[in-house]
C-alpha positions as CSV (number, residue, x, y, z in Angstrom):
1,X,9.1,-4.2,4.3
2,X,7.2,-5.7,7.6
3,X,4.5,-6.2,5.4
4,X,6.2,-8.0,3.1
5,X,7.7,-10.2,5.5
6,X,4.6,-11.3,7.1
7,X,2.6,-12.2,4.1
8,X,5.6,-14.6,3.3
9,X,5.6,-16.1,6.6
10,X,1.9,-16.1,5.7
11,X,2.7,-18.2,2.8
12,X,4.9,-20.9,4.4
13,X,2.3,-21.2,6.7
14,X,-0.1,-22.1,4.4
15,X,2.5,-24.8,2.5
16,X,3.3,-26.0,6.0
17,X,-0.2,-26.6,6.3
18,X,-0.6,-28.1,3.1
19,X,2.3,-30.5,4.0
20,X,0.8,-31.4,7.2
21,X,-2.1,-32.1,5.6
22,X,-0.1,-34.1,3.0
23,X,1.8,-36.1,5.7
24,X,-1.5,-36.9,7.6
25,X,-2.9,-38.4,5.0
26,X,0.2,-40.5,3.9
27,X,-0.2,-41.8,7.6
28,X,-3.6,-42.9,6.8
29,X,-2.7,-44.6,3.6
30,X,0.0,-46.6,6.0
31,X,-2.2,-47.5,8.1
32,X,-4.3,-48.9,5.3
33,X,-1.4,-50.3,3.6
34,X,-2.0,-53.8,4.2
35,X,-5.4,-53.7,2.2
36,X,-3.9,-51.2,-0.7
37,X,-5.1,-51.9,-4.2
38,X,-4.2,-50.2,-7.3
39,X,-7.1,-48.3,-7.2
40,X,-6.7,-46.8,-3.8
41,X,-3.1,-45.7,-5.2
42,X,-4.6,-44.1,-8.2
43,X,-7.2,-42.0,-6.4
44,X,-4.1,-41.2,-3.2
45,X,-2.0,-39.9,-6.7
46,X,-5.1,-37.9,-7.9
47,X,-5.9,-36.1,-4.4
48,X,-2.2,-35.6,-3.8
49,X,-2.0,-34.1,-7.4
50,X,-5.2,-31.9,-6.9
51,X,-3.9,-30.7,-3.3
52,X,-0.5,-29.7,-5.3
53,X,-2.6,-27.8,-8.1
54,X,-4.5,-26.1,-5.2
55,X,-1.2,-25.2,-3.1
56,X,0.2,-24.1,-6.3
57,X,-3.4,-21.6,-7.3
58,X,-2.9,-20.8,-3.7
59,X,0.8,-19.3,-4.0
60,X,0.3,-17.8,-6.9
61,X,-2.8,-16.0,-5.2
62,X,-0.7,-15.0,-2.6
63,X,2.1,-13.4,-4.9
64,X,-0.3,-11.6,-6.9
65,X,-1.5,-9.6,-3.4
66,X,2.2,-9.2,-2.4
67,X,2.8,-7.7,-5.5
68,X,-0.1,-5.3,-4.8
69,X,0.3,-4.4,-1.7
70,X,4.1,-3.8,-2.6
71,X,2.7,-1.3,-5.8
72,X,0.6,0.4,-2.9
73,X,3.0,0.8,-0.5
74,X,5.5,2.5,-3.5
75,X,2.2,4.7,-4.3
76,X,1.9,5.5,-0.6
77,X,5.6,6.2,-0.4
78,X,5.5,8.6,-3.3
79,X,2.7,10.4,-1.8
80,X,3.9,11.3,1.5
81,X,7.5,12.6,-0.4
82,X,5.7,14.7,-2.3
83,X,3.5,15.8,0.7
84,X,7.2,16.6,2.3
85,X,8.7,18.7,-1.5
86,X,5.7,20.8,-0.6
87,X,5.8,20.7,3.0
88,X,9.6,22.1,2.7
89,X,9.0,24.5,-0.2
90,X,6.3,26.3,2.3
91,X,8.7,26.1,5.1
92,X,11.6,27.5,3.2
93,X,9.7,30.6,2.7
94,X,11.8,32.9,5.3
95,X,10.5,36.2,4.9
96,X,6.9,37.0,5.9
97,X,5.5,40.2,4.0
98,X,2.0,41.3,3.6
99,X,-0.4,38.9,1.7
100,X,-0.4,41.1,-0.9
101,X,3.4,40.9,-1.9
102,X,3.6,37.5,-0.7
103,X,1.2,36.9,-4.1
104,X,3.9,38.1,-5.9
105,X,6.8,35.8,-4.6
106,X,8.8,33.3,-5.7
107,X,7.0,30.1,-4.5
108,X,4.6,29.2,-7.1
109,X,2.6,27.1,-4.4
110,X,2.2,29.9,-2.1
111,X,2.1,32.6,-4.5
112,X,-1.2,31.0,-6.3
113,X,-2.8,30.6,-2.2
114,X,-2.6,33.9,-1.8
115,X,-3.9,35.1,-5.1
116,X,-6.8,32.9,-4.2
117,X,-6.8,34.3,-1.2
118,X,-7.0,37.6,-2.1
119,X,-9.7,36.8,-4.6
120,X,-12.0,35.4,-1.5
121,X,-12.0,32.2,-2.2
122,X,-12.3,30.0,0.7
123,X,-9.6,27.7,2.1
124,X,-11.5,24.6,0.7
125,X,-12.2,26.5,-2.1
126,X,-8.9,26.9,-2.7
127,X,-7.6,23.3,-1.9
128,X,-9.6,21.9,-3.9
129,X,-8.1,24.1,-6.9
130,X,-4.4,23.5,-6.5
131,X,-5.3,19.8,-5.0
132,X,-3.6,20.4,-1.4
133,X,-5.4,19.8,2.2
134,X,-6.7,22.6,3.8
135,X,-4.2,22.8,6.0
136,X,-1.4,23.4,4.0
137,X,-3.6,26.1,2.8
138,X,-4.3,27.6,6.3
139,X,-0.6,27.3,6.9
140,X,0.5,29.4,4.3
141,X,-1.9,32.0,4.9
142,X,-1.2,32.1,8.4
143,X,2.5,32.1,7.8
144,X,1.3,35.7,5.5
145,X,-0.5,37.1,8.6
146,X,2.5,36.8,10.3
């Protein structure tokens, strides 16, 4: 959400700068406004008109990030909750019996660790397999030495 609030404060501090920018040059043309032909009004209406096309590439540039970043962060989000289901389901675990049985339980996360275990595989070996960090793997073993 932070995020999201600073890259619109971003934006209207880009349009305020664009209507600074805008206003300045307005000033100018006043200033010049006793020698003002219709050509200096046409090519005042064409920079005006190019600066709004511009502000307007510019915003939509800006959205598109927003929108990206936002996707990430939901991605991000998803990841750490599921980090947390498995995180729980290995902390739920209350009884601590030999490795052996422990291959036999009821989680199907731990369960397959310790088969793997039992096998020799390696802790990285192992993470790699079922796609979990090493730690969580050296958790639940530890948690079976227990």
């Amino acid at each position: 959400m932070n995020t999201f609030f600073i890259i619109n404060f971003l934006i209207i501090i880009v349009l305020l700068l664009l209507i600074l920018s805008l206003l300045m040059r307005v000033s100018k043309l006043e200033r010049k406004s006793v020698d003002v032909t219709a050509k200096d009004v046409a090519a005042f209406v064409e920079q005006m008109r190019e600066m709004i096309i511009e502000s307007e590439r510019a915003a939509e540039r800006l959205d598109a990030s927003i929108q990206d970043r936002e996707a990430a962060l939901e991605d991000l989000n998803d990841l750490v909750e599921n980090k947390l289901d498995r995180l729980n389901r290995i902390s739920a675990y209350e009884e601590t019996p030999s490795i052996e049985n422990l291959a036999l339980g009821d989680n199907p996360l731990q369960s397959e660790v310790y088969r793997l275990y039992l096998q020799g595989k390696s802790g990285i070996e192992i993470a790699k397999q079922l796609k979990i960090t090493l730690k969580e793997v050296n958790m639940i073993i530890n948690m079976g030495k227990e």
